[in-house]
C-alpha positions as CSV (number, residue, x, y, z in Angstrom):
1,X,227.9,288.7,17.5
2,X,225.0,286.5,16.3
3,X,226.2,284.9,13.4
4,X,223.5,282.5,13.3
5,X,220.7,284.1,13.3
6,X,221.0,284.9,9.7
7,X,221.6,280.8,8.9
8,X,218.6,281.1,6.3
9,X,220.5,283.6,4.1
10,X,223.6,281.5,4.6
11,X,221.7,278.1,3.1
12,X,220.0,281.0,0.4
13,X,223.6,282.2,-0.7
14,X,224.9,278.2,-1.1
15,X,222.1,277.8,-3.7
16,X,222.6,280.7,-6.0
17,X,226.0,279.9,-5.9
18,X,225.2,275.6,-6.7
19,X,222.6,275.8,-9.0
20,X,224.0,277.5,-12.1
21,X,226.6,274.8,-11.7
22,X,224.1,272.7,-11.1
23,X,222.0,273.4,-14.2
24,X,225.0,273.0,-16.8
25,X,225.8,270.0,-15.2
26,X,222.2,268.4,-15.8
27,X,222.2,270.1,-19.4
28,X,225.5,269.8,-20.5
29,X,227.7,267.6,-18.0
30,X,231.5,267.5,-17.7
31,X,233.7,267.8,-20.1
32,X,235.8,264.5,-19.7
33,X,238.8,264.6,-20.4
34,X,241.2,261.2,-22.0
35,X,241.2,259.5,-18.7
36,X,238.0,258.8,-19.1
37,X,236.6,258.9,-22.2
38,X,239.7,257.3,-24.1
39,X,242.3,258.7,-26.1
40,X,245.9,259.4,-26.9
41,X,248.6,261.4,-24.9
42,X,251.6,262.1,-27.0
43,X,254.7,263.7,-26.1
44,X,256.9,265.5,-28.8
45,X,260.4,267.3,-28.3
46,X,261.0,270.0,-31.2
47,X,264.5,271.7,-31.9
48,X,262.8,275.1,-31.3
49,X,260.3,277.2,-29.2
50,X,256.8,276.3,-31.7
51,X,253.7,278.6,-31.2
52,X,250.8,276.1,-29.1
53,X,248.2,277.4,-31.5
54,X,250.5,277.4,-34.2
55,X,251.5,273.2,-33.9
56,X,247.6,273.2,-32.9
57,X,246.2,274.1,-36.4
58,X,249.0,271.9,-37.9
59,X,247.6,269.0,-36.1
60,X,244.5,269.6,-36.8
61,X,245.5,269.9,-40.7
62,X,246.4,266.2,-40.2
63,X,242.4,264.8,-39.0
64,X,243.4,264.5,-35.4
65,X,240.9,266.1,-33.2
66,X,243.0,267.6,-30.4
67,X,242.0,268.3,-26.9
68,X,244.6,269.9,-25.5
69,X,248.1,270.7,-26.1
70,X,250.5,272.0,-23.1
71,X,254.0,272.7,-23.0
72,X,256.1,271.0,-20.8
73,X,259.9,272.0,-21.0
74,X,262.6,272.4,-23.2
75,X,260.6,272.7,-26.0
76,X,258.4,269.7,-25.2
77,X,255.1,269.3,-25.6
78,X,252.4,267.2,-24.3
79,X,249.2,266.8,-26.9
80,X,246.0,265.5,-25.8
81,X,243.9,264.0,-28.5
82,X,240.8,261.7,-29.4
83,X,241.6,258.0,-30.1
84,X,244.2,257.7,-33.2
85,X,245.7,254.6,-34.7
86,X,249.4,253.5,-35.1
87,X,249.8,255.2,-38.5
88,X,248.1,258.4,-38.3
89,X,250.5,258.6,-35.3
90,X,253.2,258.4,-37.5
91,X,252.1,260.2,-40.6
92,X,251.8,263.3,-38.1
93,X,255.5,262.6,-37.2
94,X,257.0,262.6,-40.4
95,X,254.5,266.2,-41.7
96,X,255.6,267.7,-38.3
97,X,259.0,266.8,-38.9
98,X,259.0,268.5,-42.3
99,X,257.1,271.6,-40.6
100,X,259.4,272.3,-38.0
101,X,262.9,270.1,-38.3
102,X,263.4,267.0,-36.0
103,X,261.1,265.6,-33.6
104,X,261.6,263.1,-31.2
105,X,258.9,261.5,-29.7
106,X,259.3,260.8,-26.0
107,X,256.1,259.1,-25.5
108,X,252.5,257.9,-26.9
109,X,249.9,256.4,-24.7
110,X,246.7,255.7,-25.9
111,X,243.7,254.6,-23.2
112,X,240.9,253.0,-24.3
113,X,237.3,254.1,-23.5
114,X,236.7,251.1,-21.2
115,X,239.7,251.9,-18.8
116,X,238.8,254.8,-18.8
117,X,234.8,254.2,-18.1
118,X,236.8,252.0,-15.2
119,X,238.2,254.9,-13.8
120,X,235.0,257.1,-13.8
121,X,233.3,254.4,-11.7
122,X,236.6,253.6,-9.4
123,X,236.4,257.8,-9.2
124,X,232.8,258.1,-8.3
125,X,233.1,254.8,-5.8
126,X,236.0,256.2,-3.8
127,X,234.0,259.8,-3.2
128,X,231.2,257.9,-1.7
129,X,233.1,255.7,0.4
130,X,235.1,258.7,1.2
131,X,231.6,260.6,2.7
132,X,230.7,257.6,4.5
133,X,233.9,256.9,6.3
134,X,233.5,260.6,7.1
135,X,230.0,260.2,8.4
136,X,231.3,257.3,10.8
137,X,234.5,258.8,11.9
138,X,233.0,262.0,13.0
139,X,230.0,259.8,14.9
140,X,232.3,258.0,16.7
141,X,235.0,260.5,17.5
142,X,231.8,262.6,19.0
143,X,230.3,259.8,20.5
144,X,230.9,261.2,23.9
145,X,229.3,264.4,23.0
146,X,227.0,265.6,26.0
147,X,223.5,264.3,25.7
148,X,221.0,265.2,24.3
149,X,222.8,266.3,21.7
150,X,223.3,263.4,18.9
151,X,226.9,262.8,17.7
152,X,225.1,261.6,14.6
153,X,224.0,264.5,14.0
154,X,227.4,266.1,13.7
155,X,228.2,263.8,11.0
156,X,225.6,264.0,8.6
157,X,225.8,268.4,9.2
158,X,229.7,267.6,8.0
159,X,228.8,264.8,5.2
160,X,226.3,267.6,3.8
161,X,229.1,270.5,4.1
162,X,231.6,268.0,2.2
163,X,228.8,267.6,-0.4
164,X,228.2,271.6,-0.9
165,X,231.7,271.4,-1.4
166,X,232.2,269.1,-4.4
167,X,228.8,270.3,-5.7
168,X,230.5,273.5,-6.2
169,X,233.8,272.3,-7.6
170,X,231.5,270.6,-10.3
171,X,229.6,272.5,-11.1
172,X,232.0,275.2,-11.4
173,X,234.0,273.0,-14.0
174,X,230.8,272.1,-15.3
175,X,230.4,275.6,-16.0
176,X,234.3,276.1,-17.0
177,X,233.8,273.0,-19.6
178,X,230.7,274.4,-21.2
179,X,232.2,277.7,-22.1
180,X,235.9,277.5,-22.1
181,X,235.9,273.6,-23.2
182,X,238.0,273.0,-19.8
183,X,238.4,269.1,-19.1
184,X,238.4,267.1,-16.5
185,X,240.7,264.2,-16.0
186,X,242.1,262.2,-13.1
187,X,244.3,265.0,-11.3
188,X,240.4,266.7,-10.8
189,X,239.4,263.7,-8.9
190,X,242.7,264.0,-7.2
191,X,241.5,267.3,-6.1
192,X,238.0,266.6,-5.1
193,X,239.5,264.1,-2.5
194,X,241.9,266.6,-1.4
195,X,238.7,269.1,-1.1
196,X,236.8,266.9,1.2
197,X,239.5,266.1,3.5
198,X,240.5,270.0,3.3
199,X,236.9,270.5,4.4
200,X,236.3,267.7,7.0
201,X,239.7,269.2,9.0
202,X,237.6,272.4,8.9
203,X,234.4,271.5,10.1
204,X,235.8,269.2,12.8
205,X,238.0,272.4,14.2
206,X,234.3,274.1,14.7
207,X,232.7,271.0,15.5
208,X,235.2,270.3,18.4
209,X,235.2,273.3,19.8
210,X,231.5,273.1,20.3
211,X,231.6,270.5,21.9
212,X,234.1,271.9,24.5
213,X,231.7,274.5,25.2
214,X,228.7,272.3,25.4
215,X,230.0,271.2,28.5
216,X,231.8,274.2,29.7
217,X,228.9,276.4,29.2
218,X,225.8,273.6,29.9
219,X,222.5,275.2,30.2
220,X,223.1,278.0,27.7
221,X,221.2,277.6,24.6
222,X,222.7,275.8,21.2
223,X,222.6,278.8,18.8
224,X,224.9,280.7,21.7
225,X,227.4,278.2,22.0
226,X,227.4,277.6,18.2
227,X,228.0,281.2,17.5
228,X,230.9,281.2,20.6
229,X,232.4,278.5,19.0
230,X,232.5,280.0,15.7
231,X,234.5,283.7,16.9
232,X,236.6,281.3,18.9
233,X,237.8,279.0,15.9
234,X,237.3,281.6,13.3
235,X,240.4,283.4,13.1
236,X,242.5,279.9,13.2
237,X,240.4,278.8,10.4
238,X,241.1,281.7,8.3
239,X,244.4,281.9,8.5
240,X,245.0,278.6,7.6
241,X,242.8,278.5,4.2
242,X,244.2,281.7,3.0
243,X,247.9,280.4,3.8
244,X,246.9,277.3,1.6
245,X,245.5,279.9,-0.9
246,X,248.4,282.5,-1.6
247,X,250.2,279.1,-2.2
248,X,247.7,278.1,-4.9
249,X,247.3,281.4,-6.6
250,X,251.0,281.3,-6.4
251,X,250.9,278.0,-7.9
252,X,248.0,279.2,-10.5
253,X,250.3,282.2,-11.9
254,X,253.8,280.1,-11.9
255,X,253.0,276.6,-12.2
256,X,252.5,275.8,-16.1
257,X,249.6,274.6,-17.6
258,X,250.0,271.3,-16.9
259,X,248.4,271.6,-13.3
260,X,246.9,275.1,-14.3
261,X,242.8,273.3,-13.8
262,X,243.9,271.3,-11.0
263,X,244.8,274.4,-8.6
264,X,241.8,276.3,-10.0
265,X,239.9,273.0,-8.4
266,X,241.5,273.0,-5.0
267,X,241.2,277.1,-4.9
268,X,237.5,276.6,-5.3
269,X,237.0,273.9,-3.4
270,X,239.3,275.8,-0.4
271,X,237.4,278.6,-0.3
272,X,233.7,277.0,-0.7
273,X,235.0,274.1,1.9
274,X,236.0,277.4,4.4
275,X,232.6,279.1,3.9
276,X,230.3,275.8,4.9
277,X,232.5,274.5,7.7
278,X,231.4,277.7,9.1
279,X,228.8,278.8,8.1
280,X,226.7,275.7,6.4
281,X,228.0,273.0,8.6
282,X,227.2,274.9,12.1
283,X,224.3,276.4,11.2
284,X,222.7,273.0,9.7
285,X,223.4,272.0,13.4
286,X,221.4,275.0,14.8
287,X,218.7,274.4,12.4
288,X,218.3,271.0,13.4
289,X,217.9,272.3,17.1
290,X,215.6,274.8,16.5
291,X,213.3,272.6,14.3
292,X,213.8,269.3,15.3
293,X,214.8,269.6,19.2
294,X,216.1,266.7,21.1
Protein backbone atom coordinates (compact mmCIF):
# COMPACT_ATOMS: atom_id res chain seq x y z
CA UNK A 1 0.00 0.00 0.00
CA UNK A 2 1.47 3.37 -1.15
CA UNK A 3 -0.21 5.83 0.72
CA UNK A 4 2.04 8.48 -0.13
CA UNK A 5 2.25 8.70 -3.31
CA UNK A 6 -0.99 10.51 -3.50
CA UNK A 7 0.57 13.29 -0.70
CA UNK A 8 -0.41 16.15 -3.29
CA UNK A 9 -4.18 15.33 -3.12
CA UNK A 10 -3.76 14.90 0.54
CA UNK A 11 -2.27 18.76 0.94
CA UNK A 12 -5.22 19.61 -2.05
CA UNK A 13 -8.09 18.14 0.30
CA UNK A 14 -6.61 20.27 3.62
CA UNK A 15 -7.19 23.38 1.48
CA UNK A 16 -10.75 23.03 0.30
CA UNK A 17 -11.44 22.04 3.53
CA UNK A 18 -9.34 25.50 5.37
CA UNK A 19 -10.17 27.99 3.12
CA UNK A 20 -13.87 28.53 3.31
CA UNK A 21 -13.12 28.83 6.99
CA UNK A 22 -10.51 30.70 6.09
CA UNK A 23 -12.33 33.29 4.01
CA UNK A 24 -15.21 33.98 6.72
CA UNK A 25 -12.60 34.42 9.06
CA UNK A 26 -10.83 37.28 7.02
CA UNK A 27 -14.43 38.74 6.13
CA UNK A 28 -16.33 38.23 9.00
CA UNK A 29 -14.06 36.96 12.01
CA UNK A 30 -15.24 35.23 15.17
CA UNK A 31 -18.02 35.75 16.92
CA UNK A 32 -16.67 36.54 20.45
CA UNK A 33 -18.34 35.71 22.95
CA UNK A 34 -18.48 37.87 26.78
CA UNK A 35 -15.18 36.65 27.76
CA UNK A 36 -13.82 38.64 25.46
CA UNK A 37 -15.64 41.27 24.32
CA UNK A 38 -17.31 42.22 27.73
CA UNK A 39 -20.61 41.69 29.11
CA UNK A 40 -22.89 40.28 31.73
CA UNK A 41 -23.66 36.61 32.77
CA UNK A 42 -26.70 36.29 34.90
CA UNK A 43 -28.07 33.50 36.50
CA UNK A 44 -31.91 33.30 37.38
CA UNK A 45 -33.92 30.43 39.18
CA UNK A 46 -37.81 30.44 38.19
CA UNK A 47 -40.62 28.52 40.15
CA UNK A 48 -41.40 26.77 36.76
CA UNK A 49 -40.12 25.15 33.55
CA UNK A 50 -40.14 28.84 31.18
CA UNK A 51 -39.89 28.41 27.29
CA UNK A 52 -35.85 29.71 26.28
CA UNK A 53 -37.34 31.63 23.41
CA UNK A 54 -40.17 32.52 25.37
CA UNK A 55 -37.96 34.42 28.55
CA UNK A 56 -35.75 35.31 25.36
CA UNK A 57 -38.27 37.83 23.70
CA UNK A 58 -39.21 38.97 27.32
CA UNK A 59 -35.72 40.04 27.70
CA UNK A 60 -35.39 41.45 24.84
CA UNK A 61 -38.75 43.57 25.51
CA UNK A 62 -36.67 45.10 28.35
CA UNK A 63 -33.53 46.75 25.84
CA UNK A 64 -31.09 44.09 26.78
CA UNK A 65 -29.35 42.68 23.83
CA UNK A 66 -28.99 38.90 24.70
CA UNK A 67 -26.40 36.60 23.46
CA UNK A 68 -27.37 33.58 24.69
CA UNK A 69 -29.53 31.98 27.14
CA UNK A 70 -29.01 28.14 28.35
CA UNK A 71 -30.69 26.27 30.77
CA UNK A 72 -28.89 24.84 33.52
CA UNK A 73 -31.00 22.80 36.08
CA UNK A 74 -33.94 22.98 38.04
CA UNK A 75 -35.41 25.51 36.30
CA UNK A 76 -32.22 27.67 36.11
CA UNK A 77 -31.06 29.65 33.65
CA UNK A 78 -27.93 31.13 32.68
CA UNK A 79 -28.38 34.49 30.25
CA UNK A 80 -25.62 35.85 28.35
CA UNK A 81 -25.91 39.47 27.43
CA UNK A 82 -24.11 42.77 26.30
CA UNK A 83 -22.83 45.17 29.00
CA UNK A 84 -25.92 46.29 31.33
CA UNK A 85 -25.87 48.52 34.35
CA UNK A 86 -26.93 47.96 37.98
CA UNK A 87 -30.53 49.06 37.35
CA UNK A 88 -31.56 47.73 34.19
CA UNK A 89 -30.42 44.58 35.97
CA UNK A 90 -32.89 45.00 38.39
CA UNK A 91 -35.80 46.56 36.46
CA UNK A 92 -35.62 43.11 34.46
CA UNK A 93 -35.94 41.39 37.84
CA UNK A 94 -38.87 42.92 39.09
CA UNK A 95 -40.83 42.65 35.06
CA UNK A 96 -39.63 38.94 35.12
CA UNK A 97 -40.84 38.52 38.37
CA UNK A 98 -44.35 39.83 37.51
CA UNK A 99 -44.12 37.63 34.19
CA UNK A 100 -43.40 34.46 35.60
CA UNK A 101 -43.79 34.43 39.73
CA UNK A 102 -40.58 34.59 41.90
CA UNK A 103 -37.16 34.75 40.78
CA UNK A 104 -34.19 34.42 42.62
CA UNK A 105 -31.07 35.47 41.29
CA UNK A 106 -28.17 33.26 41.92
CA UNK A 107 -25.59 35.24 40.32
CA UNK A 108 -24.61 38.47 38.05
CA UNK A 109 -21.13 38.91 36.70
CA UNK A 110 -20.35 41.50 34.47
CA UNK A 111 -16.64 41.61 32.58
CA UNK A 112 -15.51 44.46 31.15
CA UNK A 113 -14.11 44.76 27.60
CA UNK A 114 -10.53 45.25 28.79
CA UNK A 115 -10.37 41.91 30.80
CA UNK A 116 -11.70 40.52 28.36
CA UNK A 117 -9.35 42.05 25.48
CA UNK A 118 -6.68 40.61 28.30
CA UNK A 119 -7.88 37.29 27.86
CA UNK A 120 -7.86 37.35 23.96
CA UNK A 121 -4.14 38.18 24.11
CA UNK A 122 -3.26 35.73 27.21
CA UNK A 123 -5.41 33.16 24.72
CA UNK A 124 -3.58 33.87 21.52
CA UNK A 125 -0.03 34.08 23.60
CA UNK A 126 -0.41 30.65 25.23
CA UNK A 127 -1.18 28.91 21.54
CA UNK A 128 1.94 30.20 20.30
CA UNK A 129 4.00 29.31 23.11
CA UNK A 130 2.20 26.12 23.08
CA UNK A 131 3.56 25.40 19.03
CA UNK A 132 6.88 26.37 20.04
CA UNK A 133 7.38 24.29 23.00
CA UNK A 134 6.01 21.61 20.62
CA UNK A 135 8.53 22.41 17.93
CA UNK A 136 11.47 22.03 20.62
CA UNK A 137 10.16 18.99 22.41
CA UNK A 138 9.81 17.00 19.31
CA UNK A 139 13.52 18.30 18.09
CA UNK A 140 15.00 17.11 21.01
CA UNK A 141 13.16 14.04 21.78
CA UNK A 142 14.27 13.05 18.00
CA UNK A 143 17.50 14.32 18.31
CA UNK A 144 19.05 10.97 17.96
CA UNK A 145 17.15 10.29 14.84
CA UNK A 146 19.57 8.51 12.23
CA UNK A 147 21.43 10.92 10.14
CA UNK A 148 20.81 12.40 7.49
CA UNK A 149 17.64 12.72 8.39
CA UNK A 150 16.98 16.18 10.49
CA UNK A 151 15.07 15.81 13.84
CA UNK A 152 14.19 19.44 13.00
CA UNK A 153 12.47 18.58 10.50
CA UNK A 154 10.11 16.37 12.33
CA UNK A 155 9.12 19.28 14.41
CA UNK A 156 8.20 21.90 12.13
CA UNK A 157 6.11 18.76 9.86
CA UNK A 158 4.24 18.43 13.49
CA UNK A 159 4.06 22.33 14.37
CA UNK A 160 2.45 22.73 10.72
CA UNK A 161 -0.06 19.54 11.40
CA UNK A 162 -1.01 21.34 14.81
CA UNK A 163 -1.60 24.46 12.81
CA UNK A 164 -3.94 22.67 10.09
CA UNK A 165 -5.58 21.74 13.02
CA UNK A 166 -6.64 24.94 14.79
CA UNK A 167 -6.97 26.48 11.35
CA UNK A 168 -9.80 24.14 10.92
CA UNK A 169 -11.43 24.46 14.24
CA UNK A 170 -11.60 28.27 13.42
CA UNK A 171 -12.55 28.51 10.76
CA UNK A 172 -15.22 26.09 11.18
CA UNK A 173 -16.58 28.32 14.07
CA UNK A 174 -15.85 31.11 11.95
CA UNK A 175 -18.21 29.64 9.67
CA UNK A 176 -20.65 28.44 12.60
CA UNK A 177 -20.60 32.19 13.95
CA UNK A 178 -21.42 33.80 10.67
CA UNK A 179 -24.50 31.78 10.06
CA UNK A 180 -25.80 30.33 13.17
CA UNK A 181 -24.35 33.43 15.37
CA UNK A 182 -22.35 30.62 17.44
CA UNK A 183 -19.85 32.31 19.98
CA UNK A 184 -16.80 31.76 21.10
CA UNK A 185 -15.67 32.11 24.65
CA UNK A 186 -12.94 30.82 26.87
CA UNK A 187 -14.01 26.94 27.07
CA UNK A 188 -13.15 27.24 22.95
CA UNK A 189 -9.72 28.20 23.74
CA UNK A 190 -9.81 25.47 26.34
CA UNK A 191 -10.47 23.21 23.47
CA UNK A 192 -8.03 24.45 21.02
CA UNK A 193 -5.23 23.56 23.66
CA UNK A 194 -6.82 20.30 24.15
CA UNK A 195 -6.73 19.92 20.12
CA UNK A 196 -3.09 20.53 19.80
CA UNK A 197 -2.03 18.26 22.46
CA UNK A 198 -4.67 15.62 21.05
CA UNK A 199 -2.77 16.09 17.78
CA UNK A 200 0.91 16.19 18.89
CA UNK A 201 0.27 12.58 20.81
CA UNK A 202 -0.89 11.62 17.28
CA UNK A 203 1.71 12.64 15.14
CA UNK A 204 4.49 11.63 17.55
CA UNK A 205 2.88 7.84 17.59
CA UNK A 206 3.68 7.95 13.55
CA UNK A 207 6.66 10.00 13.99
CA UNK A 208 8.20 7.45 16.44
CA UNK A 209 7.54 4.65 14.73
CA UNK A 210 9.41 5.97 11.73
CA UNK A 211 12.03 6.45 13.31
CA UNK A 212 12.20 2.82 14.53
CA UNK A 213 12.22 1.74 11.07
CA UNK A 214 14.72 4.12 9.84
CA UNK A 215 17.06 2.19 11.53
CA UNK A 216 15.57 -1.23 11.29
CA UNK A 217 15.06 -0.97 7.62
CA UNK A 218 18.37 1.53 6.70
CA UNK A 219 18.96 1.71 3.13
CA UNK A 220 15.27 1.53 1.98
CA UNK A 221 13.96 4.64 0.71
CA UNK A 222 11.93 7.46 2.94
CA UNK A 223 8.52 7.33 1.22
CA UNK A 224 8.73 3.23 2.02
CA UNK A 225 9.33 3.47 5.45
CA UNK A 226 6.94 6.44 5.81
CA UNK A 227 4.17 4.46 4.30
CA UNK A 228 5.31 1.18 6.69
CA UNK A 229 5.12 3.26 9.42
CA UNK A 230 1.73 4.54 8.70
CA UNK A 231 -0.17 0.64 8.26
CA UNK A 232 1.86 -0.19 11.27
CA UNK A 233 0.48 2.85 13.61
CA UNK A 234 -2.72 3.21 11.77
CA UNK A 235 -4.99 0.98 13.29
CA UNK A 236 -3.81 2.16 16.99
CA UNK A 237 -4.37 5.55 15.95
CA UNK A 238 -7.87 4.93 14.85
CA UNK A 239 -9.06 3.35 17.46
CA UNK A 240 -8.08 5.64 19.87
CA UNK A 241 -9.73 8.98 18.15
CA UNK A 242 -12.91 7.24 17.45
CA UNK A 243 -13.04 5.99 21.27
CA UNK A 244 -12.48 9.68 22.17
CA UNK A 245 -15.27 10.43 19.57
CA UNK A 246 -18.32 8.14 20.56
CA UNK A 247 -17.59 9.87 23.98
CA UNK A 248 -18.00 13.38 22.42
CA UNK A 249 -20.99 12.59 20.27
CA UNK A 250 -22.20 11.04 23.40
CA UNK A 251 -21.41 14.09 25.17
CA UNK A 252 -22.90 16.37 22.09
CA UNK A 253 -26.43 14.56 22.35
CA UNK A 254 -26.62 14.30 26.37
CA UNK A 255 -24.59 16.97 27.72
CA UNK A 256 -26.74 20.35 27.79
CA UNK A 257 -26.11 23.25 26.07
CA UNK A 258 -23.80 24.63 28.27
CA UNK A 259 -20.80 22.63 26.78
CA UNK A 260 -22.88 21.87 23.53
CA UNK A 261 -20.03 24.30 21.20
CA UNK A 262 -17.23 23.12 23.23
CA UNK A 263 -17.52 19.27 22.21
CA UNK A 264 -18.52 20.39 18.60
CA UNK A 265 -14.77 22.03 18.96
CA UNK A 266 -12.89 19.08 20.27
CA UNK A 267 -14.99 16.71 17.65
CA UNK A 268 -13.58 18.80 14.92
CA UNK A 269 -10.44 19.34 15.98
CA UNK A 270 -10.19 15.15 16.77
CA UNK A 271 -11.04 14.17 13.67
CA UNK A 272 -9.01 17.00 11.49
CA UNK A 273 -5.95 16.41 14.18
CA UNK A 274 -6.40 12.31 13.15
CA UNK A 275 -6.39 13.13 9.36
CA UNK A 276 -2.99 15.33 9.36
CA UNK A 277 -0.95 13.32 11.86
CA UNK A 278 -1.35 10.84 9.17
CA UNK A 279 -1.69 12.01 6.36
CA UNK A 280 -0.43 15.87 6.46
CA UNK A 281 2.24 15.43 9.01
CA UNK A 282 4.05 12.28 7.31
CA UNK A 283 3.68 13.20 4.01
CA UNK A 284 5.09 16.96 4.70
CA UNK A 285 8.12 14.70 5.76
CA UNK A 286 8.21 12.81 2.44
CA UNK A 287 7.79 15.93 0.53
CA UNK A 288 10.61 17.47 2.11
CA UNK A 289 12.67 14.34 1.03
CA UNK A 290 11.81 14.20 -2.32
CA UNK A 291 12.22 17.99 -2.95
CA UNK A 292 14.64 19.09 -0.59
CA UNK A 293 16.94 15.86 -0.02
CA UNK A 294 19.45 15.72 2.70
Amino acid sequence: MNLMRFKGWYFAFSLLVILPGLYYLLTSGLKLGIDFIGGALIEYKFEKNIDIDILKQEIANNGIEVSSINYVTDNTYTIRAKPIDQAKISILKTNLNQKFGKVEERRVENVGPIIGKELEQKALIALILASIAIVIYIAFSFRKIPKPQSSLRFGIAAAIALIHDILVVIGVFAILGKFLSVEVDSLFVTALLTVIGFSVHDTIVVFDRIRENLTKYAGRQFIAIADLSIIQTLGRSLNTSLTVIFVLIALFLFGGETIRWFVVALLVGIISGTYSSIFNATALLVWWEEKLGH
